[in-house]
C-alpha positions as CSV (number, residue, x, y, z in Angstrom):
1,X,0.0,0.0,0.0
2,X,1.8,3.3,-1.2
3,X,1.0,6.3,1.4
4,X,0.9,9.6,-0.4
5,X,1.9,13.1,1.7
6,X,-0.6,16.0,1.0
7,X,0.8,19.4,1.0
8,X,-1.8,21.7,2.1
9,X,-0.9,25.4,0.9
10,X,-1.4,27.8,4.3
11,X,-1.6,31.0,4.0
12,X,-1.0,33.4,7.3
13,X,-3.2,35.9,5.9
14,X,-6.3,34.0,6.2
15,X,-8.2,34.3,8.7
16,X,-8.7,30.7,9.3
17,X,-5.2,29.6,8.4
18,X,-4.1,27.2,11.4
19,X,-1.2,29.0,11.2
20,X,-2.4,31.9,12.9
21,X,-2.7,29.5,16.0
22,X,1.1,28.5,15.7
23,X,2.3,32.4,15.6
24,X,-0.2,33.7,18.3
25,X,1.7,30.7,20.3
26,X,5.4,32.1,19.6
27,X,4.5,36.1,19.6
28,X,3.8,35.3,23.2
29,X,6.0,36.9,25.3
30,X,6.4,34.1,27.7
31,X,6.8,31.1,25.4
32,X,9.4,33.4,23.5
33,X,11.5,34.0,26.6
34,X,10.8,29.9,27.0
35,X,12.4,29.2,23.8
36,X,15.4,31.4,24.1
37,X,15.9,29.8,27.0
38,X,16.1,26.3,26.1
39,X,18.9,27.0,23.5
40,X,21.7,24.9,23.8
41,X,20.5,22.5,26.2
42,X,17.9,20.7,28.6
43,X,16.7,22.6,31.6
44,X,15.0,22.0,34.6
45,X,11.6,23.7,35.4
46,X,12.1,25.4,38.4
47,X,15.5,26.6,36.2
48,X,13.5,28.0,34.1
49,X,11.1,29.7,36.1
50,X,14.4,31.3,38.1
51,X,16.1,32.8,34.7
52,X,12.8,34.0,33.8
53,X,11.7,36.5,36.4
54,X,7.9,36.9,37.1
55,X,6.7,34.2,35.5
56,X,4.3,32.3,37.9
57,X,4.4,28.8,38.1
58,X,1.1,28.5,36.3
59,X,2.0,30.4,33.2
60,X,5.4,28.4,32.8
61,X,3.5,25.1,33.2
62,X,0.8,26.2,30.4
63,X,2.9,27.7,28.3
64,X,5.6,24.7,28.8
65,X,2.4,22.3,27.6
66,X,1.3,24.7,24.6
67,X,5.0,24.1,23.1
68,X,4.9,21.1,23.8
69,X,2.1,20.0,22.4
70,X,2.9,21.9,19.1
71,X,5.8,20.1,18.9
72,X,8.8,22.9,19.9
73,X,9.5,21.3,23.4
74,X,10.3,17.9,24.8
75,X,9.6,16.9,28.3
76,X,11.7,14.5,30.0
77,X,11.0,13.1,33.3
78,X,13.4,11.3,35.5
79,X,12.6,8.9,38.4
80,X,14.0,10.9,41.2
81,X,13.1,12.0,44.9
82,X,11.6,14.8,44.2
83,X,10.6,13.8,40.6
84,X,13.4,15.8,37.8
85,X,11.6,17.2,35.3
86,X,13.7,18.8,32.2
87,X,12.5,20.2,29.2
88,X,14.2,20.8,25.8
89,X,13.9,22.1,21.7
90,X,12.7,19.2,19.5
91,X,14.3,19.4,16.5
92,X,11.4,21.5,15.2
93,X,11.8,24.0,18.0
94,X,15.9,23.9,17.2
95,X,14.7,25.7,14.0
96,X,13.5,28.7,15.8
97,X,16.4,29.2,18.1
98,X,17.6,31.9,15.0
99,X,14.6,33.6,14.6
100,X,13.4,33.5,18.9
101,X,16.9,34.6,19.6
102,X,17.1,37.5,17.4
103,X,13.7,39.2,18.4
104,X,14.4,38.8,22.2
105,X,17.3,40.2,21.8
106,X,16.3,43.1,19.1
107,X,14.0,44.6,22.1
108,X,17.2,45.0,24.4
109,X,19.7,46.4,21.9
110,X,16.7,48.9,20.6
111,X,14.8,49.6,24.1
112,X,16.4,52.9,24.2
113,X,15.0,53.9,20.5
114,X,11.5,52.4,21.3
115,X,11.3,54.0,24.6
116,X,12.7,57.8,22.9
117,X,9.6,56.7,19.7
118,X,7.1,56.8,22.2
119,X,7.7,59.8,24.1
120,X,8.0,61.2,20.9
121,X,4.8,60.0,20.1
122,X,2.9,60.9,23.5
123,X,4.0,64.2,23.4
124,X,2.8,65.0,19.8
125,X,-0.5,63.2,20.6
126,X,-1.0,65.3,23.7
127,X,-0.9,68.7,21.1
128,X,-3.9,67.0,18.8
């Protein structure tokens, strides 16, 4: 029995495009700062909830199952006392590490620009 592969054709614009689903996932600012984080190498949970300051415990866990449900993160759990829980990039989520890496880190080099931009812009808005 020969199995064929369908290519579907997606198409961001649309409004029903399943990839708007995928980007709403990694435009979040938490699962951004997730992803960045989980370059290079495996890392415990309560690791990750230290590097990333306020993030509750909650959000990290839902965000954690979001990515790795859509494939981006791995979840490895080890039979310890307490239970070891690390999490990692699937391959799939290795090909993001670019693309996460550079916009996290676009907002620090340019926070300075964005933050002279709005003043800018609230004090020309406070004239209309």
């Amino acid at each position: 029995m020969e199995t064929t592969t369908l290519q579907r054709a997606y198409d961001v614009y649309e409004d029903r495009c399943p990839t708007r689903l995928v980007l709403d996932r990694i435009a979040d600012k938490w699962a951004l700062l997730i992803l960045d984080r989980l370059r290079g190498e495996p890392v415990r949970f309560n690791h990750i909830r230290r590097d990333i300051k306020g993030i509750s415990q909650k959000v990290l866990s839902q965000t954690l199952k979001k990515l790795e449900r859509d494939g981006l993160v791995s979840r490895t759990v080890y039979p310890t006392v307490p239970v070891t829980v690390e999490y990692a990039l699937t391959p799939l989520g290795q090909t993001l590490t670019e693309t996460v890496a550079t916009l996290a880190h676009w907002a620090e080099r340019n926070m300075d620009a964005v933050l002279t931009a709005q003043k800018t812009y609230d004090a020309a808005a406070e004239l209309r």
